[in-house]
C-alpha positions as CSV (number, residue, x, y, z in Angstrom):
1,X,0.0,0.0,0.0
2,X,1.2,3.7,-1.0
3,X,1.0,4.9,2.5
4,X,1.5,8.6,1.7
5,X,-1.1,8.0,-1.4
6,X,1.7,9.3,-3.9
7,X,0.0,7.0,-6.8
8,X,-3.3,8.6,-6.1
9,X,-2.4,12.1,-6.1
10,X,-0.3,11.4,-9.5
11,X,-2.9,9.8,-10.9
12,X,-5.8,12.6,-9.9
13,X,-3.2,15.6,-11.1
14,X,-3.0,13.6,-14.6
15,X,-6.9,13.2,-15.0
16,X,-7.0,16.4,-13.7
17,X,-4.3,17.9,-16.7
18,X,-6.0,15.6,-19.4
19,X,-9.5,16.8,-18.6
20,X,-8.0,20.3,-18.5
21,X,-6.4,20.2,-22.5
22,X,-9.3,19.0,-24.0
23,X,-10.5,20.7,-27.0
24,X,-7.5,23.0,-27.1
25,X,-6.3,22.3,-30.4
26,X,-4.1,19.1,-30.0
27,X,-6.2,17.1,-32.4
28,X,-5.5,19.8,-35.0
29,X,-2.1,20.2,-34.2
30,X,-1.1,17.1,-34.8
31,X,-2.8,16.6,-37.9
32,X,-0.9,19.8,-38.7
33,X,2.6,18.2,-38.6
34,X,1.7,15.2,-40.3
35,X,3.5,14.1,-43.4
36,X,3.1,11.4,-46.4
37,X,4.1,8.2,-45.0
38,X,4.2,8.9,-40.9
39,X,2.3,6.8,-38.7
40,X,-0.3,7.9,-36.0
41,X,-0.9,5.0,-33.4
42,X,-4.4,5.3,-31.2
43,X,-6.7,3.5,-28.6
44,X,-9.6,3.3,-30.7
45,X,-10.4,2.7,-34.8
46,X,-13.1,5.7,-34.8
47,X,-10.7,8.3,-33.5
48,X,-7.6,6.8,-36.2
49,X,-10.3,6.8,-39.0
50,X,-11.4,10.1,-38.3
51,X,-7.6,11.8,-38.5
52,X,-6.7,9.8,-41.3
53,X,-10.0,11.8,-43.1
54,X,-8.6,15.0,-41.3
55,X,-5.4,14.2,-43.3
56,X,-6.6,13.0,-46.8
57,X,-8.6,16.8,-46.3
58,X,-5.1,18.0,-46.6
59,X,-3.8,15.5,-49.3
60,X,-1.7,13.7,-46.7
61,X,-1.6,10.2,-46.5
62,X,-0.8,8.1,-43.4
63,X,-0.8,5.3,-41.5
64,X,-2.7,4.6,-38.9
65,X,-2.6,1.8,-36.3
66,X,-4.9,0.6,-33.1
67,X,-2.7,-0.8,-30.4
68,X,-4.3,-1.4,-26.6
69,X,-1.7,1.1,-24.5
70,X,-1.5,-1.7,-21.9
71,X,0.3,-3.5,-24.1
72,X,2.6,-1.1,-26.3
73,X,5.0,-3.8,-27.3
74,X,2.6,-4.4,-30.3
75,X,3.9,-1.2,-32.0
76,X,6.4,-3.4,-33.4
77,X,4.2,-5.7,-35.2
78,X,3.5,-3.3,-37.9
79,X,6.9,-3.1,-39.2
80,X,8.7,0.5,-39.5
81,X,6.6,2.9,-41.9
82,X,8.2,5.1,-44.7
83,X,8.1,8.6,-41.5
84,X,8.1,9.4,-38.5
85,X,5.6,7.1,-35.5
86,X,3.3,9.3,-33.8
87,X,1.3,8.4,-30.6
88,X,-2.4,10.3,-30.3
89,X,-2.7,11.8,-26.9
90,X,-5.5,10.1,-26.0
91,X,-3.1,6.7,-26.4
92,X,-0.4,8.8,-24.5
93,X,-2.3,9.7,-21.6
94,X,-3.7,6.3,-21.7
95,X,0.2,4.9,-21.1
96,X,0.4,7.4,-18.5
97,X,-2.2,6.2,-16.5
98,X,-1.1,2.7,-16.6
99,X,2.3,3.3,-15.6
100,X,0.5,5.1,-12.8
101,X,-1.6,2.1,-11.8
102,X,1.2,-0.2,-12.2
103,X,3.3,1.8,-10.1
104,X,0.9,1.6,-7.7
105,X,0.3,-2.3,-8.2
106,X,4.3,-2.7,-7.4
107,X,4.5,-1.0,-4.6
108,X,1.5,-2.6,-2.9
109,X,3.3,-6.3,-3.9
110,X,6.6,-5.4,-2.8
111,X,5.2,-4.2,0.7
112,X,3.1,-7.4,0.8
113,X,5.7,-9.9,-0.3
114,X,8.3,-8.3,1.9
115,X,6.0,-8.1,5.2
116,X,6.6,-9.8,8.4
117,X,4.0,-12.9,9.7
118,X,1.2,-9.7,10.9
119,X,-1.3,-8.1,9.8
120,X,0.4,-6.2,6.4
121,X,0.6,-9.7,5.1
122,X,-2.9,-11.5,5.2
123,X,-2.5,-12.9,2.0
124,X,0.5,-15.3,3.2
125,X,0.1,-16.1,6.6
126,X,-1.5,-19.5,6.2
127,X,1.9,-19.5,4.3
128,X,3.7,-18.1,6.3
129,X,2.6,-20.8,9.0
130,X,3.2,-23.5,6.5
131,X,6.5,-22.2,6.1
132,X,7.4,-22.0,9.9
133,X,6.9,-25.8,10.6
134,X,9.6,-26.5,8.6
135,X,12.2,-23.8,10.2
136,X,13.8,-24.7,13.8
């Protein structure tokens, strides 16, 4: 457990920030600096298909690609394009927020799995006990 609730507040302050820049224009921006041949990975198909529309608007074509942020490894599957890789920022923020969690997740294992017999370690105390009859 995050005793000082570190995780929390990080992960409230980064709602908090993403909530705050919506609809200011990032969307457009990106779409902006795109280029023939770059790549723009997101969280969903509707959002990928609607940019790529934003883009063929400007005679730009790209690539686009729908990978689950919990598992970014799957960037790689696509190959390298002909430009640059580009992440929207509702994938990015999405990453964020699961390095956040899993953070959290860590820190509630380590203090578990590194616990004494009591109360801080529930989940092993049968065992724990298990354990003990073997030890002189």
């Amino acid at each position: 457990m995050d005793h000082f609730g570190i995780g929390q507040a990080l992960s409230a302050a980064a709602r908090v920030y993403f909530q705050a820049s919506r609809r200011s224009g990032r969307t457009t921006s990106l779409v902006e600096s795109l280029r023939d041949g770059d790549r723009v990975v997101f969280t969903n198909e509707n959002e990928a298909r609607r940019v790529k529309n934003m883009c063929l608007e400007r005679n730009v074509k790209i690539d686009t690609f729908v990978v689950d942020p919990r598992n970014p490894q799957k960037v790689f599957d696509r190959g390298t394009p002909r430009g640059r890789s580009l992440f929207d920022h509702s994938w990015v923020e999405q990453f964020y927020i699961n390095a956040i969690e899993q953070c959290v997740n860590d820190i509630d294992h380590l203090q578990r799995e590194t616990s004494g017999f009591g109360e801080a370690h529930l989940e092993t105390r049968r065992k724990a006990a298990e354990m003990s009859k073997w030890l002189l």
